[in-house]
C-alpha positions as CSV (number, residue, x, y, z in Angstrom):
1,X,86.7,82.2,82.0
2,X,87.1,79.0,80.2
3,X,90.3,80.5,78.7
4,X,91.7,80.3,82.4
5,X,91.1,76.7,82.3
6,X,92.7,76.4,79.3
7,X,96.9,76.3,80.9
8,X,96.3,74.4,84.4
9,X,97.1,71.2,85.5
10,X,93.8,69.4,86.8
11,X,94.0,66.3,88.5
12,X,90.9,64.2,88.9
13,X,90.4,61.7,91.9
14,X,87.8,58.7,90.9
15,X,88.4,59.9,87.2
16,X,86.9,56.9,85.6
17,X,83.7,57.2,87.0
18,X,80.4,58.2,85.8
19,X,81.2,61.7,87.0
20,X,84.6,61.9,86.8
21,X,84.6,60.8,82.9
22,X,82.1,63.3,81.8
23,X,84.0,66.1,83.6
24,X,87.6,64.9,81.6
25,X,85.2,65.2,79.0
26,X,83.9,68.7,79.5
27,X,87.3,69.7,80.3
28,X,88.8,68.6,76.7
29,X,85.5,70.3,75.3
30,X,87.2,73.9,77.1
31,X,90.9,73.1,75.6
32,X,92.7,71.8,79.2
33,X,95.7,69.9,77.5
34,X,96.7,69.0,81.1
35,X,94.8,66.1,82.7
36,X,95.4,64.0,85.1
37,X,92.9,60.9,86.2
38,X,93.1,58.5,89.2
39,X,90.9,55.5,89.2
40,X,91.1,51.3,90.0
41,X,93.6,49.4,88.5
42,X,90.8,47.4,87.3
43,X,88.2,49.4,86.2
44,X,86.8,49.0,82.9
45,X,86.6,52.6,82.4
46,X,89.7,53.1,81.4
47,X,88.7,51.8,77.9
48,X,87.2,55.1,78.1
49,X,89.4,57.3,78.8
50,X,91.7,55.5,76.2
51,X,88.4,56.0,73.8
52,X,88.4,60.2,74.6
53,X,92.2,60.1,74.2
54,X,92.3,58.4,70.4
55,X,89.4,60.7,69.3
56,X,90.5,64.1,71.0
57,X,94.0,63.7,69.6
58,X,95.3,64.1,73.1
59,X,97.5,62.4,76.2
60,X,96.0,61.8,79.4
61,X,98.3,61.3,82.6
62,X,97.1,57.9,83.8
63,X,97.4,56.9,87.0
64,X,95.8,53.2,88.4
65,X,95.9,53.4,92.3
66,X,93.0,53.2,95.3
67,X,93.5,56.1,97.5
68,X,91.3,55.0,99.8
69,X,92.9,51.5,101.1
70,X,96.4,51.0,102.7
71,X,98.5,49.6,99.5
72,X,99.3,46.6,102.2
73,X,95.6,45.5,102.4
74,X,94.1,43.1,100.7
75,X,90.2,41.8,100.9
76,X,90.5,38.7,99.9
77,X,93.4,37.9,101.8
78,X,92.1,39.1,104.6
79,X,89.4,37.1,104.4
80,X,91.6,33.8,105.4
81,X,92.3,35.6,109.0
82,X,89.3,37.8,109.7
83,X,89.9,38.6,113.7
84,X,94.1,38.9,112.8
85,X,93.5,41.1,109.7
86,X,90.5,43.0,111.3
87,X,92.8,44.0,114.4
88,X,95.7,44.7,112.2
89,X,93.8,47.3,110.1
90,X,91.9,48.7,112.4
91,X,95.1,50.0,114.5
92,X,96.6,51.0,111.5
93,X,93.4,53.4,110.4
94,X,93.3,54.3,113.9
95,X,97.2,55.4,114.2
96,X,97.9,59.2,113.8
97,X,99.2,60.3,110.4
98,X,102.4,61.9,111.1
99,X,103.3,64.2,107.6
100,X,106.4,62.2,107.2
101,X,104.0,59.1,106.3
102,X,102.2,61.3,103.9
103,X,105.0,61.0,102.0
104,X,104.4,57.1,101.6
105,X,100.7,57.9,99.8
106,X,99.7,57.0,96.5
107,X,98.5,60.3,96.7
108,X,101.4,62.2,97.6
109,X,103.3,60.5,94.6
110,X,100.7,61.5,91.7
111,X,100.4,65.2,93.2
112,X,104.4,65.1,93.1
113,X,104.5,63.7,89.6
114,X,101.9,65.9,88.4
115,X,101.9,69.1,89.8
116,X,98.0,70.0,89.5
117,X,96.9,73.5,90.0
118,X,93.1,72.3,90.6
119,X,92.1,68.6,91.8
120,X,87.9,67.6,91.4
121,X,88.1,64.3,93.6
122,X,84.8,62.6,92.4
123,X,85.5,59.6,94.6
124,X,82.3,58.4,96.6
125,X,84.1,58.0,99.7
126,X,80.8,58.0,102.2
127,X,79.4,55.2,99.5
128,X,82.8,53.0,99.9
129,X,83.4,53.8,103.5
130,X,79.9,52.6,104.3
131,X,79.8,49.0,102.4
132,X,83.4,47.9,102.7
133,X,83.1,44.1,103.8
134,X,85.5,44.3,107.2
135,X,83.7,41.5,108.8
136,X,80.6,40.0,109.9
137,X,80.6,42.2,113.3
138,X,78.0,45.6,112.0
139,X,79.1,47.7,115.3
140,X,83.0,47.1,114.2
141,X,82.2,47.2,110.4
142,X,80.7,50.6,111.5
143,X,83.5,51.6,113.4
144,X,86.1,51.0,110.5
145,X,84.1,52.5,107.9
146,X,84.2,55.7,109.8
147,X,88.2,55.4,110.1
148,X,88.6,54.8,106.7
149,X,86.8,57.9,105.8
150,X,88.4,60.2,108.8
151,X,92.3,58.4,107.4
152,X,91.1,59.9,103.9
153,X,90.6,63.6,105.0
154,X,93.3,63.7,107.7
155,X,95.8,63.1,104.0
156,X,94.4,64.7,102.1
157,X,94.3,68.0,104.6
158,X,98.3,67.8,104.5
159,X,98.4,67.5,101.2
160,X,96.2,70.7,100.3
161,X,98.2,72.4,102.8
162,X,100.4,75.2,101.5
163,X,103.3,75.1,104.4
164,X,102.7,71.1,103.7
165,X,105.1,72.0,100.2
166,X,106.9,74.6,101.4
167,X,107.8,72.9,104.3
168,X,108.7,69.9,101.9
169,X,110.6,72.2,99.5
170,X,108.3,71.2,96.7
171,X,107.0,73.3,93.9
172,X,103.7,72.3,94.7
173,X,100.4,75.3,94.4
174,X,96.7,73.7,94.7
175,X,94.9,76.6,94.6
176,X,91.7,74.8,94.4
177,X,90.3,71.2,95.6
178,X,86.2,70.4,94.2
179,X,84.5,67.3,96.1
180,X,81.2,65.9,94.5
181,X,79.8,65.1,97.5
182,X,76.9,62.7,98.5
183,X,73.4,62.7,100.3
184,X,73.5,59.0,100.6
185,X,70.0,59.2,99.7
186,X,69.7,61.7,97.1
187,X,66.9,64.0,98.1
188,X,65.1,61.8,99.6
189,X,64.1,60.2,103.3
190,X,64.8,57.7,105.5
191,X,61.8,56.1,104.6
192,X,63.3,55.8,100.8
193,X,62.7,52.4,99.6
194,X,65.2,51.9,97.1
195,X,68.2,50.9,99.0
196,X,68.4,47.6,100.7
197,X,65.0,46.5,99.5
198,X,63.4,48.0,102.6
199,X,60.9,50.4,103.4
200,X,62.5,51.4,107.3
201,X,65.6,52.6,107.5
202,X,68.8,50.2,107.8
203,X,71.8,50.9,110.0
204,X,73.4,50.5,106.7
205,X,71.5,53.2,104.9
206,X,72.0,55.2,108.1
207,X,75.9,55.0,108.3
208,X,76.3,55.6,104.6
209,X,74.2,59.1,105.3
210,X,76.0,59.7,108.5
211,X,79.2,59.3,106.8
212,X,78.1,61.6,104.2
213,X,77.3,64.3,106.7
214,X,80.5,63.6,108.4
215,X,82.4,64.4,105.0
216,X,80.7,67.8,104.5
217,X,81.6,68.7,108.3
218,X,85.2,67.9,107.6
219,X,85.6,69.7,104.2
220,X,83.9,72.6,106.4
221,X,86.5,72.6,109.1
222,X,89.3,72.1,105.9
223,X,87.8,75.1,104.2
224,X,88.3,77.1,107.6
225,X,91.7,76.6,108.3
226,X,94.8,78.5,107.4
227,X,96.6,78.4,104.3
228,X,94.8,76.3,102.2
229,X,93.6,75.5,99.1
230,X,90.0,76.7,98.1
231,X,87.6,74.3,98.8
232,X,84.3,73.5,97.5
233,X,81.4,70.5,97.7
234,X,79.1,70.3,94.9
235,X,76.3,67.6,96.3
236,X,73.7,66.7,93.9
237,X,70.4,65.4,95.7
238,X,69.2,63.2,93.3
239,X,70.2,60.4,91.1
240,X,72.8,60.7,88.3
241,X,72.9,58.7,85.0
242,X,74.6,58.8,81.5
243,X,72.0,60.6,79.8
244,X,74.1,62.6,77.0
245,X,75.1,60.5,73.9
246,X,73.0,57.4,75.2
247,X,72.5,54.8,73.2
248,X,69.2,52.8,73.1
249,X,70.7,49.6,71.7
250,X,72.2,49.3,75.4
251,X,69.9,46.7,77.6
252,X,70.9,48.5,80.4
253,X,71.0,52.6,82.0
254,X,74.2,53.4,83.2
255,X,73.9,54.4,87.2
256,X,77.7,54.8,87.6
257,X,78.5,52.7,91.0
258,X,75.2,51.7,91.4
259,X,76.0,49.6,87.8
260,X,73.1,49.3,85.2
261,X,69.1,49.4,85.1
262,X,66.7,47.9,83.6
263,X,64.1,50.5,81.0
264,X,61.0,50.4,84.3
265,X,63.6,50.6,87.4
266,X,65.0,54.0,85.6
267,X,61.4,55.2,84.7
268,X,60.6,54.6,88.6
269,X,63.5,55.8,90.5
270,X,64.2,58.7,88.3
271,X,60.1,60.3,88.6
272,X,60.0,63.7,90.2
273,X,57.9,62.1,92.8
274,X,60.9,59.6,93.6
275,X,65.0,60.6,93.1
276,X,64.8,62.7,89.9
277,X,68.0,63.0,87.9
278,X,70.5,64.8,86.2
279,X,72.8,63.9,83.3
280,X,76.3,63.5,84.8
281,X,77.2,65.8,82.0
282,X,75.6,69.1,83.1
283,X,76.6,67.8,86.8
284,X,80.5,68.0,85.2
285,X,79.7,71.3,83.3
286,X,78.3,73.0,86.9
287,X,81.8,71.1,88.8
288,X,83.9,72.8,85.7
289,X,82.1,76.4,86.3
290,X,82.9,76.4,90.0
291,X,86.3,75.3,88.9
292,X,86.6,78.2,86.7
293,X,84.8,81.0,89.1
294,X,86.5,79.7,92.1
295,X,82.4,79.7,93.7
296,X,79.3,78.1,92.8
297,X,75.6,78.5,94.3
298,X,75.8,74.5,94.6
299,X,78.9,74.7,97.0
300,X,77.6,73.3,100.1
301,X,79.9,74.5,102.4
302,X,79.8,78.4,101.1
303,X,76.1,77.5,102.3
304,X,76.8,75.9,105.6
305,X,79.0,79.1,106.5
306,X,75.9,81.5,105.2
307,X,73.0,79.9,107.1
308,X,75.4,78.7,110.2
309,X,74.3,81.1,113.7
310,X,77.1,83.4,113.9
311,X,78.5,85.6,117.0
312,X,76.7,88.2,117.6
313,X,77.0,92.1,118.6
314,X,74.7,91.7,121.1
315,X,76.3,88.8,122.5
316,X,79.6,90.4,122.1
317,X,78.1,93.4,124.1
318,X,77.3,91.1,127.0
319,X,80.8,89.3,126.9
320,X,82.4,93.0,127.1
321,X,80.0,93.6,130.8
322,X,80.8,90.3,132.1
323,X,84.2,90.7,131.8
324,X,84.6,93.8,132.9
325,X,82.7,93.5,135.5
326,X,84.5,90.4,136.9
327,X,87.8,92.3,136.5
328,X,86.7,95.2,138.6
329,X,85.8,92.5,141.3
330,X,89.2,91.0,140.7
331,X,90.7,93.8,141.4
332,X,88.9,94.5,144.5
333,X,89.7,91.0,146.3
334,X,92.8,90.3,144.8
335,X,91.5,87.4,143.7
336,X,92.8,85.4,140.8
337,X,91.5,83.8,137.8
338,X,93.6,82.4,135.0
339,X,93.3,78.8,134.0
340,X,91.2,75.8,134.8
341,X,92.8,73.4,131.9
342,X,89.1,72.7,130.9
343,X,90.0,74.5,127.0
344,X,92.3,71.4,125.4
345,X,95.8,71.1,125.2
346,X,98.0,72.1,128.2
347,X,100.0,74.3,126.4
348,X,97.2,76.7,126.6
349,X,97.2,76.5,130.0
350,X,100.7,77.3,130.3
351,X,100.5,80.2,127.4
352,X,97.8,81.6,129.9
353,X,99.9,81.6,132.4
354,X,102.9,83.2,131.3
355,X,101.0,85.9,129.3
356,X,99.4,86.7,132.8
357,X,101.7,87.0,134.9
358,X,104.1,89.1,132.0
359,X,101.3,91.6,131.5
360,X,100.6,92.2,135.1
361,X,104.4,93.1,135.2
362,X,104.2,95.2,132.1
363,X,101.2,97.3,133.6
364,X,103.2,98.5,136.4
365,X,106.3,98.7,134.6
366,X,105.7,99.1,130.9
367,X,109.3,101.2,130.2
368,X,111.2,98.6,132.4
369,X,109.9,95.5,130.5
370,X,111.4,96.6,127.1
371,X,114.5,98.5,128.3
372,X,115.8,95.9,131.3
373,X,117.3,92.8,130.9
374,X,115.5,89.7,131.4
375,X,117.3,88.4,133.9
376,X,116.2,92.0,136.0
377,X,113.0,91.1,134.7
378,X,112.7,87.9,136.1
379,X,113.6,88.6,139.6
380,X,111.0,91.5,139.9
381,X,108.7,88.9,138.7
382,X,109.9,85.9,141.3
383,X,109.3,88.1,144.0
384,X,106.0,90.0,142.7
385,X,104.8,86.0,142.7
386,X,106.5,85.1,145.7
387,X,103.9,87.7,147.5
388,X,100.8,86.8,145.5
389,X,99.2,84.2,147.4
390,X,95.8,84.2,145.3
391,X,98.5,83.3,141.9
392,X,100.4,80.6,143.8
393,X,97.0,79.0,145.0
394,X,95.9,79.1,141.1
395,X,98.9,77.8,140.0
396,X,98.7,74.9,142.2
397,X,94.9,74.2,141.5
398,X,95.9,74.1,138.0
399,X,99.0,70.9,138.9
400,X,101.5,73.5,137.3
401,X,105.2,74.7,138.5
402,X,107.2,77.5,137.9
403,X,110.6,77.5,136.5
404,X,113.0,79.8,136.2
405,X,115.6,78.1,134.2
406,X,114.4,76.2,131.3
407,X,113.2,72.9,131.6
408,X,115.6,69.9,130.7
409,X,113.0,68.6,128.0
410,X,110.2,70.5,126.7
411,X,107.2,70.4,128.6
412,X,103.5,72.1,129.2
413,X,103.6,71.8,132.5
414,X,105.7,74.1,133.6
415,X,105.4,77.9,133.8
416,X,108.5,78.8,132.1
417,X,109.9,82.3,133.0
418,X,113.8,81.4,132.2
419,X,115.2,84.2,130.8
420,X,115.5,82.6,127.5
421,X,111.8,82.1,127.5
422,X,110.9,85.9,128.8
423,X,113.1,86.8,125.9
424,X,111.1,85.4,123.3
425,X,107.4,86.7,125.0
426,X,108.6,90.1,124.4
427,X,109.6,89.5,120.7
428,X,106.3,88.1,120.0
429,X,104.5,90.8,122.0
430,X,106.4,93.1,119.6
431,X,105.0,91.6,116.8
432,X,102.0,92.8,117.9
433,X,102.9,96.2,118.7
434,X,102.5,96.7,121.9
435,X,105.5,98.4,123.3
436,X,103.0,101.2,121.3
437,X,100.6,100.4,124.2
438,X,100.4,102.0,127.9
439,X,97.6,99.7,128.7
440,X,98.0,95.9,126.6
441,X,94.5,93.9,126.8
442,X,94.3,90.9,129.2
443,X,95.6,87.7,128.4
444,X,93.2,85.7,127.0
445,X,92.9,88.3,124.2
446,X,96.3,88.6,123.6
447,X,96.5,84.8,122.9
448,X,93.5,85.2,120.5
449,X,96.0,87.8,118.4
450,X,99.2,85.4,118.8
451,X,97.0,82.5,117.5
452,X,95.3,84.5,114.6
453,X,98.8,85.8,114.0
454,X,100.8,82.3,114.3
455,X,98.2,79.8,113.5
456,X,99.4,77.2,115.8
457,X,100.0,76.8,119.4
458,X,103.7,75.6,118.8
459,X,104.3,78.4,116.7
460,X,104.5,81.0,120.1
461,X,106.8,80.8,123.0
């Protein structure tokens, strides 16, 4: 497997840290020529890196940038204006990230520039969230912290995106994205008396582990979504420290971020009955073997998705009698039930809609609705409507029109049954074969296929 290795491109986010150097250094032991690392401008790391480099007879892409801050921002300078800055920043970390501002990234450029087939992002985002100074406020400090991290992952989802490059026209393939994740707290409690120099748990400690959690849940949702790249979360749960190659000359134990200890704080913090620890080597040498399986009994998420409660048969058993059961009753009164707008975005509402009232047509007509035109179509349709009072009263309860010519602008509030727009329902109700069908299933299921098939909302009529 480590052959595999051997030709990509890996990019590695937080590269001069204690993890991230020991995995450029097990990847040079398995022959990757290709290496990318990201780090601070600053750090003194990058001695390092230009250490491994003279002794492994080999070039390292360097690349000195902070992901995780707007390039505008500065600390100290905002230090001189603390409500001005604090209100500036905290609109810009609230804003939405449209894609075309991806492009104006740190990390947009190096993936551009480098091309990585893998990227192990050792950054300790919940850590740096959680302490950045903002200002003397805790609630607000709180609150930015959070956006910070959420700014982060709403990037860093475009960019391990595959329609992200192809829509971009970018030769551009991560196939795989590794996180070393974070406890906070290693493995142990809230009553861990290590951090802050208290025995009771801070609202510090606490948003560092919230913010932690809140990582893992959105690397879950990442891993979930369509068309991209494999994702994994390696979290150790206890402490790491340079244990390979150390040298007992050194007066102090190197902790990575949390900086150096002393010979008694390392002999108490890192007792099984306390944190533990592992060598950040072997840590690297288990990131490098998920790298090279694509899977790992450490990847957190792989977990989550095992042990999460998943839908059920029997449940699915009782959603099958309730609904047809409240159909037959439908049926019998006449009575009509389509959309509330409780489920998110109006355009659901509106897809609902449309889908409804086409597949009530297509029962009674199922030859007519792929062999006449749609402007026959539609005025079977008008007047069908035009004599269902229970429809009219539930398009009104749900503040929606219908139109029969398109709309002006684009809009979810209008039931759109132009001809145009009956046109395209019956090309994407094609796509899903139904013209194959005498009897097409309600709705709300055929939505269900359109989005599995389409992925996004936008994406159908």
């Amino acid at each position: 497997m480590a052959q595999g290795l051997k030709n990509k491109k890996i990019l590695i986010l937080g590269g001069t840290g204690l993890v991230g150097k020991n995995t450029v250094t097990v990847l040079l032991d398995q022959k990757v020529k290709n290496i990318g690392v990201v780090g601070l401008k600053n750090d003194k790391n990058w001695k390092f890196i230009e250490k491994i480099e003279r002794d492994k007879k080999v070039k390292i892409k360097k690349y000195k940038n902070n992901l995780l801050w707007p390039s505008w921002f500065s600390q100290s300078s905002f230090k001189k204006n603390t409500k001005q800055s604090n209100v500036q920043l905290k609109n810009f970390l609230a804003s939405d990230i449209k894609k075309d501002e991806v492009k104006k990234e740190p990390l947009y450029k190096i993936i551009l520039d480098f091309c990585p087939d893998y990227i192990i992002d050792s950054i300790n985002t919940p850590t740096q969230c959680s302490y950045a100074k903002f200002s003397s406020s805790i609630i607000e400090g709180i609150g930015m912290g959070s956006l910070l991290l959420l700014r982060y992952y709403k990037i860093l989802y475009h960019l391990l995106s595959y329609d992200f490059w192809k829509k971009e026209r970018k030769k551009i393939n991560i196939s795989q994205y590794i996180k070393i994740g974070t406890t906070g707290i290693g493995g142990m409690g809230l009553d861990i008396p290590f951090t802050h120099g208290e025995e009771k748990p801070s609202l510090s400690l606490l948003k560092k582990v919230a913010l932690a959690g809140s990582q893992t849940n959105i690397l879950f949702a990442m891993r979930n979504s369509h068309r991209i790249a494999n994702i994994q979360e390696i979290i150790p749960t206890t402490s790491v420290f340079q244990l390979t190659d150390f040298n007992t000359s050194h007066k102090e134990i190197d902790g990575g971020e949390s900086q150096g200890y002393a010979l008694e704080e390392f002999r108490l913090l890192t007792n099984q009955s306390q944190m533990g620890v592992i060598d950040a080597h072997e840590l690297a040498e288990i990131i490098i073997k998920a790298l090279q399986k694509g899977k790992s009994p450490y990847n957190t998420l792989e977990a989550l998705a095992q042990s999460g409660v998943a839908c059920s048969d029997k449940s699915l058993k009782m959603r099958s009698r309730i609904l047809d059961s409240w159909w037959q009753k439908q049926n019998k009164s006449a009575k009509v039930s389509v959309a509330h707008g409780n489920l998110g975005p109006k355009r659901t509402r509106k897809l609902l809609f449309e889908l409804f009232i086409l597949l009530d047509y297509y029962r009674v007509n199922r030859k007519d609705f792929w062999r006449l035109s749609p402007r026959k179509i539609q005025k079977q349709i008008k007047d069908k409507i035009s004599k269902n009072s229970s429809l009219k009263e539930e398009i009104r309860l749900a503040d929606m029109r219908v139109l029969t010519s398109p709309p002006k602008k684009p809009s979810d509030k209008y039931i759109d049954l132009s001809t145009k727009n009956i046109t395209k329902w019956r090309k994407a109700l094609q796509s899903l074969g139904l013209e194959k069908k005498d009897i097409p299933a309600q709705a709300g299921d055929i939505l269900s296929q359109l989005i599995k098939k389409y992925h996004e909302l936008k994406h159908i009529p």
